[in-house]
Backbone as XML, in Angstrom:
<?xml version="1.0"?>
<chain id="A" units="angstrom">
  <residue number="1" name="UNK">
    <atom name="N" x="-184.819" y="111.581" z="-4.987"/>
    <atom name="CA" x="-185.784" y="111.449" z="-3.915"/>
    <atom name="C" x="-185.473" y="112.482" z="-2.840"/>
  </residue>
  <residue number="2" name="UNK">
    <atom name="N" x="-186.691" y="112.811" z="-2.601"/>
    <atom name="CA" x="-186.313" y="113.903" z="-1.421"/>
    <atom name="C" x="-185.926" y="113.647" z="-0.074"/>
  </residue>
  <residue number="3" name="UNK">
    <atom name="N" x="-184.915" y="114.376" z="0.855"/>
    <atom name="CA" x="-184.521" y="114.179" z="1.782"/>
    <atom name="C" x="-184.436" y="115.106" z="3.237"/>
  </residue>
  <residue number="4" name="UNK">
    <atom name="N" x="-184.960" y="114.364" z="4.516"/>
    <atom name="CA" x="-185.005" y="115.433" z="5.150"/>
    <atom name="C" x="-183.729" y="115.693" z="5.958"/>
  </residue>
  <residue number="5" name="UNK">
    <atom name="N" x="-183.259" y="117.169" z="5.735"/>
    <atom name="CA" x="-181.954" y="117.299" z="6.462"/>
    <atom name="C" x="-181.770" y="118.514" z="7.680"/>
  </residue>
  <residue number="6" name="UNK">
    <atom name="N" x="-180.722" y="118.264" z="8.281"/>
    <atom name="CA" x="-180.612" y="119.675" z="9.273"/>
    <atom name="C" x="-179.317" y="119.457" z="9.514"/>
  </residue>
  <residue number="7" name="UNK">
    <atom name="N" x="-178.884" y="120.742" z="9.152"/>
    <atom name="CA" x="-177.767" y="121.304" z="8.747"/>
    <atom name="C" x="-177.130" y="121.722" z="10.644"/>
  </residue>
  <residue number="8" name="UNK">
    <atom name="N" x="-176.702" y="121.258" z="11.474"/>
    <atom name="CA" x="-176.327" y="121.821" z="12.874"/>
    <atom name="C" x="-174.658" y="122.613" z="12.989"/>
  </residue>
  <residue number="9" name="UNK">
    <atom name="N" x="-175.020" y="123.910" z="13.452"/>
    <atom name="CA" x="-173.863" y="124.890" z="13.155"/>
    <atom name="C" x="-173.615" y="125.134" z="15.196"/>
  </residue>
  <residue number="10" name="UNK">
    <atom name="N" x="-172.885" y="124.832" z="15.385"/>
    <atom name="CA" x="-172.060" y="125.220" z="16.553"/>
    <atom name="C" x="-171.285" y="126.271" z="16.999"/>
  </residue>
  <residue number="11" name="UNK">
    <atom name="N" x="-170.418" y="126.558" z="15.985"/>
    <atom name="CA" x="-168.840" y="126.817" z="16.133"/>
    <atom name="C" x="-169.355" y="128.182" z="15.599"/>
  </residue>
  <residue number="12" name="UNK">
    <atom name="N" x="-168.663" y="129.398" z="16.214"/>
    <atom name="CA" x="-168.654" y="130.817" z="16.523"/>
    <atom name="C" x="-168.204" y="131.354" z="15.706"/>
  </residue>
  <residue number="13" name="UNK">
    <atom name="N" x="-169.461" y="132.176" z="14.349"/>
    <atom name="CA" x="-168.421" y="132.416" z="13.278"/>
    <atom name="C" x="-167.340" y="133.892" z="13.570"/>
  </residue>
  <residue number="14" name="UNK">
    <atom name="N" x="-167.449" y="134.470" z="14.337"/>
    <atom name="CA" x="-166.127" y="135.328" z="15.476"/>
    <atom name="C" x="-165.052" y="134.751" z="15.296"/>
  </residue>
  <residue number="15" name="UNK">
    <atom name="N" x="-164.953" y="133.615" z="15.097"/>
    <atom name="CA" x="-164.130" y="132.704" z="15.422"/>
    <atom name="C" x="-163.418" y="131.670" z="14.106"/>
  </residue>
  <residue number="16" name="UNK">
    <atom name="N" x="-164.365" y="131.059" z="13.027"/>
    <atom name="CA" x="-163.770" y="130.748" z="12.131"/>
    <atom name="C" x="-164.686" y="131.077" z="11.210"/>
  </residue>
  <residue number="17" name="UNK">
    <atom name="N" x="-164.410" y="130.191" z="10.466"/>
    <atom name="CA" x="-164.850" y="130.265" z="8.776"/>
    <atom name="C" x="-166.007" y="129.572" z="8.553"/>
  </residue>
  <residue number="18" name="UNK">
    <atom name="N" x="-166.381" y="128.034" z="9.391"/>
    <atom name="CA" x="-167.026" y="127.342" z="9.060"/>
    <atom name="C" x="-168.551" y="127.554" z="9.116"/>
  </residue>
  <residue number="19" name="UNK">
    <atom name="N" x="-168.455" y="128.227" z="10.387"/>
    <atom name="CA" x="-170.343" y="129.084" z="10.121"/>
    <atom name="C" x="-170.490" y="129.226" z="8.990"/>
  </residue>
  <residue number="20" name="UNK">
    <atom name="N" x="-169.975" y="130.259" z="8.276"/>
    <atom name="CA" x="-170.811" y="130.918" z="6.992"/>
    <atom name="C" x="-170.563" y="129.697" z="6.364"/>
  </residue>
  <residue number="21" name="UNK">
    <atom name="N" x="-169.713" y="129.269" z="5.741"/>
    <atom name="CA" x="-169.746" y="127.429" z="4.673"/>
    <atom name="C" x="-170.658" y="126.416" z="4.925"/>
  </residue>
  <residue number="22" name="UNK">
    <atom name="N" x="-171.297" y="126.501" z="6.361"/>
    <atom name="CA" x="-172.085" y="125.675" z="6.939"/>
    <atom name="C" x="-173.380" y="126.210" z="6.213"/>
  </residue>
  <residue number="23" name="UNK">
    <atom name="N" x="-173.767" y="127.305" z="6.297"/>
    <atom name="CA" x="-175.048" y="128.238" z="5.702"/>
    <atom name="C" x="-175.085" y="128.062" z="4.066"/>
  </residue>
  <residue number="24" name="UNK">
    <atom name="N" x="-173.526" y="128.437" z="3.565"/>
    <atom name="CA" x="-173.503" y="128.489" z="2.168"/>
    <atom name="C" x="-173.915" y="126.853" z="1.447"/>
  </residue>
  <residue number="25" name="UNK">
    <atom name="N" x="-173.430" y="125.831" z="2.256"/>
    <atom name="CA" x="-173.981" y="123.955" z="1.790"/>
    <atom name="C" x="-175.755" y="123.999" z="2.361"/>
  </residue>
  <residue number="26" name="UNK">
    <atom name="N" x="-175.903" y="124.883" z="3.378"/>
    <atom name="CA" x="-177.109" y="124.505" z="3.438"/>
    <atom name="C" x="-178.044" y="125.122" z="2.762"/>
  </residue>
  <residue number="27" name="UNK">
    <atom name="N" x="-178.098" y="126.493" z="1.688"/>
    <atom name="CA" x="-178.589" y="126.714" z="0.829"/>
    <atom name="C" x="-178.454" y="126.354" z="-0.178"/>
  </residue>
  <residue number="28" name="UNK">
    <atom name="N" x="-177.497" y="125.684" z="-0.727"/>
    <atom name="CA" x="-177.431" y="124.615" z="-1.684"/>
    <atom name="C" x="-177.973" y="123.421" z="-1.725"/>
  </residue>
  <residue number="29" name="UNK">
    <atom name="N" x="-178.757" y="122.863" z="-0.752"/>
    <atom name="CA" x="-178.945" y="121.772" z="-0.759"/>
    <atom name="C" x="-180.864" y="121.730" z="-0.336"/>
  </residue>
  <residue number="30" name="UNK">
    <atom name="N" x="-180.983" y="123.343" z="-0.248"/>
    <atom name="CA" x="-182.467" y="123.620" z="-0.424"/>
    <atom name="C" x="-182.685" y="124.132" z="-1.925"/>
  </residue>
  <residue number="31" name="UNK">
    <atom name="N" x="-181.500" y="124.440" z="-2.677"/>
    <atom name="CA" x="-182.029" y="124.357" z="-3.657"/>
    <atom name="C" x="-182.548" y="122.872" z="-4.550"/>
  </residue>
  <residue number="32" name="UNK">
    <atom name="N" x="-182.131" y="122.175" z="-4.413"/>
    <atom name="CA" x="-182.470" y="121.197" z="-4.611"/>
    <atom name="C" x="-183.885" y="120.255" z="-4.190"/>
  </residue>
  <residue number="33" name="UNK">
    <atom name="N" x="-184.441" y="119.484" z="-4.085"/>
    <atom name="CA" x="-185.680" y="118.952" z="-3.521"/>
    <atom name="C" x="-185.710" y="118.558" z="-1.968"/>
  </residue>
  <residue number="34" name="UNK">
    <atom name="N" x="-184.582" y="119.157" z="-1.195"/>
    <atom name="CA" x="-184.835" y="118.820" z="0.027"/>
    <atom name="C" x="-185.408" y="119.261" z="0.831"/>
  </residue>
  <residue number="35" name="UNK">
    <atom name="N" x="-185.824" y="118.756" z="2.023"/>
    <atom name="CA" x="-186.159" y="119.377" z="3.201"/>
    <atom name="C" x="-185.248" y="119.998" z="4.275"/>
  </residue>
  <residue number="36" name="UNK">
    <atom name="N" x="-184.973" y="121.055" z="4.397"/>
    <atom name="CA" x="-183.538" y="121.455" z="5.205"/>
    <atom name="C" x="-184.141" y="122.608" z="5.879"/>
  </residue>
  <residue number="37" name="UNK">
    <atom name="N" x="-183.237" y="122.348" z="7.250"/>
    <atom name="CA" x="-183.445" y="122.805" z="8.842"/>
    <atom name="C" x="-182.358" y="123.178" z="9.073"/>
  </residue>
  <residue number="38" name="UNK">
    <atom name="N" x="-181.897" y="124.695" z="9.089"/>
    <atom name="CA" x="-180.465" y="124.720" z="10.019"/>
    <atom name="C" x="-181.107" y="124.815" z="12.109"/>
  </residue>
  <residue number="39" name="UNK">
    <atom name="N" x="-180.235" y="124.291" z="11.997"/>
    <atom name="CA" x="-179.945" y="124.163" z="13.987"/>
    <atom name="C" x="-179.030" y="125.105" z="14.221"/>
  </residue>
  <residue number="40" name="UNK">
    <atom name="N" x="-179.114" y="126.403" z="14.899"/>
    <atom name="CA" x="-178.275" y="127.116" z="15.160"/>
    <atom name="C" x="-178.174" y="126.962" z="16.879"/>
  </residue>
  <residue number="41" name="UNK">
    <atom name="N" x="-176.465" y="126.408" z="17.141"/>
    <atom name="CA" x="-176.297" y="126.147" z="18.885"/>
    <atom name="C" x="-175.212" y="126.988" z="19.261"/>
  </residue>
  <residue number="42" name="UNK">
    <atom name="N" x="-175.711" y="127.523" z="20.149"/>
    <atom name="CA" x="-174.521" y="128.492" z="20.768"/>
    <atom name="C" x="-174.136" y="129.805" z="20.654"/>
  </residue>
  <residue number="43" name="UNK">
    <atom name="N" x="-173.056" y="130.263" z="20.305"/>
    <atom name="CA" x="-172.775" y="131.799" z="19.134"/>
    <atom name="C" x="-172.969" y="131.736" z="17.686"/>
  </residue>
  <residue number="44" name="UNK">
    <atom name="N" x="-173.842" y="130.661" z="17.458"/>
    <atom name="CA" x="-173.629" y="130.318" z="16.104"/>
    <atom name="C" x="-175.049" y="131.215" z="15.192"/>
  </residue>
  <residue number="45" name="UNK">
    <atom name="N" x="-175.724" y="131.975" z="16.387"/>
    <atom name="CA" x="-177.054" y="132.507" z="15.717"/>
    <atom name="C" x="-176.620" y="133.908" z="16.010"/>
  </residue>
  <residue number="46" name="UNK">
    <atom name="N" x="-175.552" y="134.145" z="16.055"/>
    <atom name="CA" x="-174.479" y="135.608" z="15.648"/>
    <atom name="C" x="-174.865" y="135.882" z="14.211"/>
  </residue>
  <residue number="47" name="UNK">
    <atom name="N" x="-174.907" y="134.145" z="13.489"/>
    <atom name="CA" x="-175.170" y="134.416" z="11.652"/>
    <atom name="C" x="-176.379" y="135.315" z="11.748"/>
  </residue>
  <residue number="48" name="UNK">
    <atom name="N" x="-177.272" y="135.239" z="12.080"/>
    <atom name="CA" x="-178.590" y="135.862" z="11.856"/>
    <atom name="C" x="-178.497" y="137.267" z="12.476"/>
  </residue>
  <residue number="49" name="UNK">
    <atom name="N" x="-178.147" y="137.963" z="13.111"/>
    <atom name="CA" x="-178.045" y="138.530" z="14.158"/>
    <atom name="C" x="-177.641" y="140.599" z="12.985"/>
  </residue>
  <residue number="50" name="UNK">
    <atom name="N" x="-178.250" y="141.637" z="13.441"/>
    <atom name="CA" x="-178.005" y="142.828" z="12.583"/>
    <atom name="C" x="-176.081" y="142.757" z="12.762"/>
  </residue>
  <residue number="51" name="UNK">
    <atom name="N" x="-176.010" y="142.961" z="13.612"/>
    <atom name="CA" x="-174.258" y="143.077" z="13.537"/>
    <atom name="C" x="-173.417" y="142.290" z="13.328"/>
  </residue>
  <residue number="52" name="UNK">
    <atom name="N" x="-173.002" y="142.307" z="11.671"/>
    <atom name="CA" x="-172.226" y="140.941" z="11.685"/>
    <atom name="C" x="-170.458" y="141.636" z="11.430"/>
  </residue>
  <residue number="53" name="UNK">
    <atom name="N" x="-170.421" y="142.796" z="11.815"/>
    <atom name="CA" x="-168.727" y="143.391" z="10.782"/>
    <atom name="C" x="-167.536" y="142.009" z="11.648"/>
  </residue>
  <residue number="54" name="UNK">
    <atom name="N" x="-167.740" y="141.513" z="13.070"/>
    <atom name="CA" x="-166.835" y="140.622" z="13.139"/>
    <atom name="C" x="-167.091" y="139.556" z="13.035"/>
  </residue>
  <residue number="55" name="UNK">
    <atom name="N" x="-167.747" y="138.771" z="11.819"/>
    <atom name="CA" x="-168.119" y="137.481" z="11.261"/>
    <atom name="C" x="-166.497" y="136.992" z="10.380"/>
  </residue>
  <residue number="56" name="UNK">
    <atom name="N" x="-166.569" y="136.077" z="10.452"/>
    <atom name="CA" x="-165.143" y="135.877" z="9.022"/>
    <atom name="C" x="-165.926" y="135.467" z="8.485"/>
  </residue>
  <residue number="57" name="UNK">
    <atom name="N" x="-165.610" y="135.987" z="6.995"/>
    <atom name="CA" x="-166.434" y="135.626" z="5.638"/>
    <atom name="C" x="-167.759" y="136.591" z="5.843"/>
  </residue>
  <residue number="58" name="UNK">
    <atom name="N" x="-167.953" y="137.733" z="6.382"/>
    <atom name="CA" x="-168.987" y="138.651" z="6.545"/>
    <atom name="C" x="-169.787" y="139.238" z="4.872"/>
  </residue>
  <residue number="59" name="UNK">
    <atom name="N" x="-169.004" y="139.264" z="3.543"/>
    <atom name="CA" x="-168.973" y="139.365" z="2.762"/>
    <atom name="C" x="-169.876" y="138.339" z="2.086"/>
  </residue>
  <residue number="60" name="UNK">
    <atom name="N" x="-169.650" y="137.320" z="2.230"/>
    <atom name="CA" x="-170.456" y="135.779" z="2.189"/>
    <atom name="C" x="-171.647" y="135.825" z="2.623"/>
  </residue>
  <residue number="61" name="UNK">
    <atom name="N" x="-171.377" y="135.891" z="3.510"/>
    <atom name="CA" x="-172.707" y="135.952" z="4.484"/>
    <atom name="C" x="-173.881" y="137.009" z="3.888"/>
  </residue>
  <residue number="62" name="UNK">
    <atom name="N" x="-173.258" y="137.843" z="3.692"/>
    <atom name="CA" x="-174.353" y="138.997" z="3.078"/>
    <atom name="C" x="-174.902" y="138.832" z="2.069"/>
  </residue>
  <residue number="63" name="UNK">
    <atom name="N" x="-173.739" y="137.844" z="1.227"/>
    <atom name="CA" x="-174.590" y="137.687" z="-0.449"/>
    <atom name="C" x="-175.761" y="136.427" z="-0.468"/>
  </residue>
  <residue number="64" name="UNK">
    <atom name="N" x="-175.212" y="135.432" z="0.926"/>
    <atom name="CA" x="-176.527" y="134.303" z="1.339"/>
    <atom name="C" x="-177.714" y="134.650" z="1.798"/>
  </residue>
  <residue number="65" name="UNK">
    <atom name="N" x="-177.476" y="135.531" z="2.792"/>
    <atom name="CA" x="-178.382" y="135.745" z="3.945"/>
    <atom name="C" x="-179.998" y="136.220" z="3.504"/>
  </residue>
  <residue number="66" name="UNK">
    <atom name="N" x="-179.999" y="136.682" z="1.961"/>
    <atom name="CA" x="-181.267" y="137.472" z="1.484"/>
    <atom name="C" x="-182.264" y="135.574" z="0.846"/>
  </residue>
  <residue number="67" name="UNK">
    <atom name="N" x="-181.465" y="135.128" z="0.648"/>
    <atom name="CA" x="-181.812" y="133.749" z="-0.028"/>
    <atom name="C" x="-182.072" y="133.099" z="1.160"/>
  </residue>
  <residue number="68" name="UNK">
    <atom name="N" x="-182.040" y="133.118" z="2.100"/>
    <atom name="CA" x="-182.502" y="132.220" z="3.441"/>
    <atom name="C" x="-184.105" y="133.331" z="3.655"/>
  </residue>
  <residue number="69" name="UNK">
    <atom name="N" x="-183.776" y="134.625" z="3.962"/>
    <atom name="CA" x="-185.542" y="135.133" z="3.826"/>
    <atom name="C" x="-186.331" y="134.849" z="3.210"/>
  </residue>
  <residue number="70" name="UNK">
    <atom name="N" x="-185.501" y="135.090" z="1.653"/>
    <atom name="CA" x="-186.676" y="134.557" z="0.914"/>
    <atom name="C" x="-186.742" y="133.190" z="0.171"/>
  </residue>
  <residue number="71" name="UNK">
    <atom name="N" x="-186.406" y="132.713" z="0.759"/>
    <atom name="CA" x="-187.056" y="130.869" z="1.051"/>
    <atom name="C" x="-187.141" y="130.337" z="1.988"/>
  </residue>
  <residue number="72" name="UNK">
    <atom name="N" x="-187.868" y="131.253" z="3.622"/>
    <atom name="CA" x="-188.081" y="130.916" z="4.553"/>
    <atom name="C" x="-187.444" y="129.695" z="4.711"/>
  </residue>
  <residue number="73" name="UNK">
    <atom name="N" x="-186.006" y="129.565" z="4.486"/>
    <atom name="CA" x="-185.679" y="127.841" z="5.275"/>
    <atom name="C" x="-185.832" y="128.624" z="6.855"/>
  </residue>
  <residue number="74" name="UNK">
    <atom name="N" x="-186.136" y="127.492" z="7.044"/>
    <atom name="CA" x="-186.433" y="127.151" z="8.564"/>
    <atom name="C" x="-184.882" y="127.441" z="9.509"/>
  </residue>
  <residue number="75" name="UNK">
    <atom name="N" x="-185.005" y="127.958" z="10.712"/>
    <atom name="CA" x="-183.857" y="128.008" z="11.678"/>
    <atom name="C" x="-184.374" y="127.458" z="13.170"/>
  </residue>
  <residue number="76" name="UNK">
    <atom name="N" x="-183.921" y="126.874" z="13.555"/>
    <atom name="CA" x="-183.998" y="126.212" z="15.211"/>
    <atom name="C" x="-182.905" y="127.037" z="15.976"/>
  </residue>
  <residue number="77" name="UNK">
    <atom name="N" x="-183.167" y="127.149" z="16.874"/>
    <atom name="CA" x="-182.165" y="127.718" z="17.802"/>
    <atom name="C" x="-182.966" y="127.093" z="19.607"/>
  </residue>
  <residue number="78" name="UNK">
    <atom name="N" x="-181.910" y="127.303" z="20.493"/>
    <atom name="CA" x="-182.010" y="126.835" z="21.958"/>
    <atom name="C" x="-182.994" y="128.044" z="22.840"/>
  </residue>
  <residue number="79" name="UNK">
    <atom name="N" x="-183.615" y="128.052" z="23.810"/>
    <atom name="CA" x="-184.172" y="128.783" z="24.636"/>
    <atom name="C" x="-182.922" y="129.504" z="24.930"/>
  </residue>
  <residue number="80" name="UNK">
    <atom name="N" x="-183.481" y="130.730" z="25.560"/>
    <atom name="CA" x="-182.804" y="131.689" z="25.637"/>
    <atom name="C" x="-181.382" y="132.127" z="25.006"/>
  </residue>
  <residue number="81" name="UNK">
    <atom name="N" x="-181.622" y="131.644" z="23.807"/>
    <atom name="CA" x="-180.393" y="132.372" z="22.513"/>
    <atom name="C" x="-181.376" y="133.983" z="22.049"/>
  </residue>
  <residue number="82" name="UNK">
    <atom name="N" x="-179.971" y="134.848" z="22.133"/>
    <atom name="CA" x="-180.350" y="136.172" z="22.457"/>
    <atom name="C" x="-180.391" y="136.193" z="20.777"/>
  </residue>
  <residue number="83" name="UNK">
    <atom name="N" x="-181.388" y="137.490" z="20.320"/>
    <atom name="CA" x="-181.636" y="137.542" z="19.061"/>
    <atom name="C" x="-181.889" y="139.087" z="18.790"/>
  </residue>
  <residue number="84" name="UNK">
    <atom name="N" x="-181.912" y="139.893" z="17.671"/>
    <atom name="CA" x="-182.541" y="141.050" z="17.941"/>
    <atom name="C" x="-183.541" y="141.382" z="16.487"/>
  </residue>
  <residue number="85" name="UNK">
    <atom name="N" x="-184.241" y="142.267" z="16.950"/>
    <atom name="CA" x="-185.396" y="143.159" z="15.817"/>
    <atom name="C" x="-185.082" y="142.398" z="14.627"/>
  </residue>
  <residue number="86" name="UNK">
    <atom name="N" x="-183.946" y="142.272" z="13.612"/>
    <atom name="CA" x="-183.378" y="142.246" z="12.591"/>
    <atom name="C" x="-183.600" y="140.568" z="11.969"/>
  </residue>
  <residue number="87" name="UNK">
    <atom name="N" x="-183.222" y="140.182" z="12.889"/>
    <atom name="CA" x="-183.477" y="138.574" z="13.006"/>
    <atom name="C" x="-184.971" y="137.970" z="12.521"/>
  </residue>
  <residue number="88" name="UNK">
    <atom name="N" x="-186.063" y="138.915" z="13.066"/>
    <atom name="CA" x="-187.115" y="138.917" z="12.782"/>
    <atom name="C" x="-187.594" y="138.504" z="11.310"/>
  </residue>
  <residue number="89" name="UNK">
    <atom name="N" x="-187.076" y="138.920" z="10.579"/>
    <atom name="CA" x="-186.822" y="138.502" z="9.201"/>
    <atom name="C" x="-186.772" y="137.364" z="8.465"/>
  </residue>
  <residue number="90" name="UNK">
    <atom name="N" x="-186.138" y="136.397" z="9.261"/>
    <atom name="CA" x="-185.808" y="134.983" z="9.309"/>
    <atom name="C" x="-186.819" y="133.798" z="9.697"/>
  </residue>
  <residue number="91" name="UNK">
    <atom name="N" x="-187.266" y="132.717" z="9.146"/>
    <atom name="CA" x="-188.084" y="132.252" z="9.626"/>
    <atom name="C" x="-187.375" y="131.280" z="11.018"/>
  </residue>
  <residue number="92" name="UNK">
    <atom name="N" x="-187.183" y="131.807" z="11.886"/>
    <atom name="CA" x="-186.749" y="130.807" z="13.311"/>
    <atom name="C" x="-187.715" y="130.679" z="14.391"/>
  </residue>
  <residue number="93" name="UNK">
    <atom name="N" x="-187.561" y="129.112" z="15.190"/>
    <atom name="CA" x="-188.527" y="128.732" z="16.286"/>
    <atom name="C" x="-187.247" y="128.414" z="16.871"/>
  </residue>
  <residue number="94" name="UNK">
    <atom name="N" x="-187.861" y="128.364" z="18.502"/>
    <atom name="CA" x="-186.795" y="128.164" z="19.524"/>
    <atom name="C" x="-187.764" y="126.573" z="19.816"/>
  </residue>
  <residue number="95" name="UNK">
    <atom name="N" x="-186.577" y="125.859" z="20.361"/>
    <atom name="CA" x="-186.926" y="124.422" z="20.734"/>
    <atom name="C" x="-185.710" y="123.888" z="21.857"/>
  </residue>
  <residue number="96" name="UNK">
    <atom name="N" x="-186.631" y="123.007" z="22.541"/>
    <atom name="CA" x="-185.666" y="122.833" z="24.037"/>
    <atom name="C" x="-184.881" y="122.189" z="23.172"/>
  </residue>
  <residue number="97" name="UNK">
    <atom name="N" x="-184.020" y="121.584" z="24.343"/>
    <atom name="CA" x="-182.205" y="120.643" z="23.852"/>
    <atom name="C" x="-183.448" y="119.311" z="23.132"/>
  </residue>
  <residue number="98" name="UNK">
    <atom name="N" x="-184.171" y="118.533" z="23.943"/>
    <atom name="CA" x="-184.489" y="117.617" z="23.856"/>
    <atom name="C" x="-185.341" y="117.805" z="22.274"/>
  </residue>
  <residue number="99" name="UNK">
    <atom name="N" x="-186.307" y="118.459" z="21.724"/>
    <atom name="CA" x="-186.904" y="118.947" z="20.877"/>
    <atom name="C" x="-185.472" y="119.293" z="19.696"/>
  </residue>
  <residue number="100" name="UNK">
    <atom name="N" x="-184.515" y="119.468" z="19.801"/>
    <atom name="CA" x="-183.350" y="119.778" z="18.590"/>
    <atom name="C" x="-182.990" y="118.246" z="18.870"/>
  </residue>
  <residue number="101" name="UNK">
    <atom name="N" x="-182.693" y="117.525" z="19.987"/>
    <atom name="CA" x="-182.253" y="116.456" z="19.801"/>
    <atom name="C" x="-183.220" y="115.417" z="18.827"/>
  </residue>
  <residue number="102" name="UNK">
    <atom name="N" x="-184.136" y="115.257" z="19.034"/>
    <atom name="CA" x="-185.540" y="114.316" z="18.330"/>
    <atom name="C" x="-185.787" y="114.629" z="17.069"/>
  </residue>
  <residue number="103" name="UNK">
    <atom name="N" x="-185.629" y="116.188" z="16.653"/>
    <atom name="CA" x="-185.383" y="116.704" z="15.208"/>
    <atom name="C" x="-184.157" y="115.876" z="14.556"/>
  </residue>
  <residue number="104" name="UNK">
    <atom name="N" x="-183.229" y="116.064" z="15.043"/>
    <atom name="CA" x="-181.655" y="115.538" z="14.484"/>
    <atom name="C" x="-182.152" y="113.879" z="13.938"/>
  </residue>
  <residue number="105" name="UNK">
    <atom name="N" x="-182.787" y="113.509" z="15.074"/>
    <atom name="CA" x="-182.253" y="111.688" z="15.101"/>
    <atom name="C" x="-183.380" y="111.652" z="13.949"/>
  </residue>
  <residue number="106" name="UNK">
    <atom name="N" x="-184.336" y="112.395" z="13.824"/>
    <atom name="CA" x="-185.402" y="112.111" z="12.802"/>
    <atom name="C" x="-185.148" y="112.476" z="11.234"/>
  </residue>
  <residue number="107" name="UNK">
    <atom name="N" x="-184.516" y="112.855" z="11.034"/>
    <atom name="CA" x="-184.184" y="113.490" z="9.838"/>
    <atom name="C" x="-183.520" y="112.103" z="8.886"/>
  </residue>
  <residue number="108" name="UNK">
    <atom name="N" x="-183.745" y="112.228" z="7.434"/>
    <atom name="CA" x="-182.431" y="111.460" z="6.882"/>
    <atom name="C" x="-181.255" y="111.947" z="6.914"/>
  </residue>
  <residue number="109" name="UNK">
    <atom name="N" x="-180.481" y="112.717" z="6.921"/>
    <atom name="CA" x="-179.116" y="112.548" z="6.926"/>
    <atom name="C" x="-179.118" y="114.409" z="7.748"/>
  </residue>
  <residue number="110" name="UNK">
    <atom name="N" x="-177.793" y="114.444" z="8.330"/>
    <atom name="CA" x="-177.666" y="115.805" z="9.150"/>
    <atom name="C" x="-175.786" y="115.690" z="8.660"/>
  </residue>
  <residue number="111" name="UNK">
    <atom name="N" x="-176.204" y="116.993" z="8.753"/>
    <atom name="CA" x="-174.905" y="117.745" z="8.376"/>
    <atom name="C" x="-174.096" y="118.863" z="9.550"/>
  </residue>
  <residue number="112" name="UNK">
    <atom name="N" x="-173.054" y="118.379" z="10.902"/>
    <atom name="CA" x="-172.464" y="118.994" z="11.678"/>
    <atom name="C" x="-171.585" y="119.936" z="11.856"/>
  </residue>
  <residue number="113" name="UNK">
    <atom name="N" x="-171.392" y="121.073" z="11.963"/>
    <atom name="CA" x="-170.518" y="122.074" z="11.705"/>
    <atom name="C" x="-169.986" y="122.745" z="13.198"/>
  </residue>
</chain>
């Protein structure tokens, strides 16, 4: 049965590992019959972003990142999260705190990173 999910990524992939693993479960789990939303909060829409050489797991990231275009999964991100030209690519909408919050609680199951 299908399920609606959103995948919420926080944590600065500059910083660790778990961004990109967060991306890599959440294309796995659109392959499947779900409905899946990543929430990108904070430095965490660095993933999307043309310059990734100081990502950890940048390598990763590159071999995912063409499979998120082309299966328009969906990306959320906060008002004024900076983005550039490149990003464009990606299917993302910006939504207030309150609008990511009402997404989350609505979903069947969410996945926090």
């Amino acid at each position: 049965m299908s399920k609606r999910i959103a995948v919420v990524i926080s944590e600065d992939p500059y910083e660790t590992a778990r961004p990109v693993e967060a991306l890599r479960i959440a294309l796995g789990l659109c392959a499947g019959d779900h409905d899946t939303t990543v929430v990108l909060l904070g430095q965490a829409s660095r993933l999307l972003m043309k310059d990734t050489d100081e990502i950890i797991d940048v390598d990763i990231l590159e071999k995912y990142l063409p499979s998120f275009k082309h299966l328009s999964i969906p990306f959320v991100v906060e008002p004024g999260t900076t983005m550039d030209n490149w990003s464009d690519a990606f299917s993302i909408t910006t939504q207030s705190v309150d609008e990511i919050r009402q997404l989350i609680q609505s979903v069947d199951r969410s996945l926090v990173f």
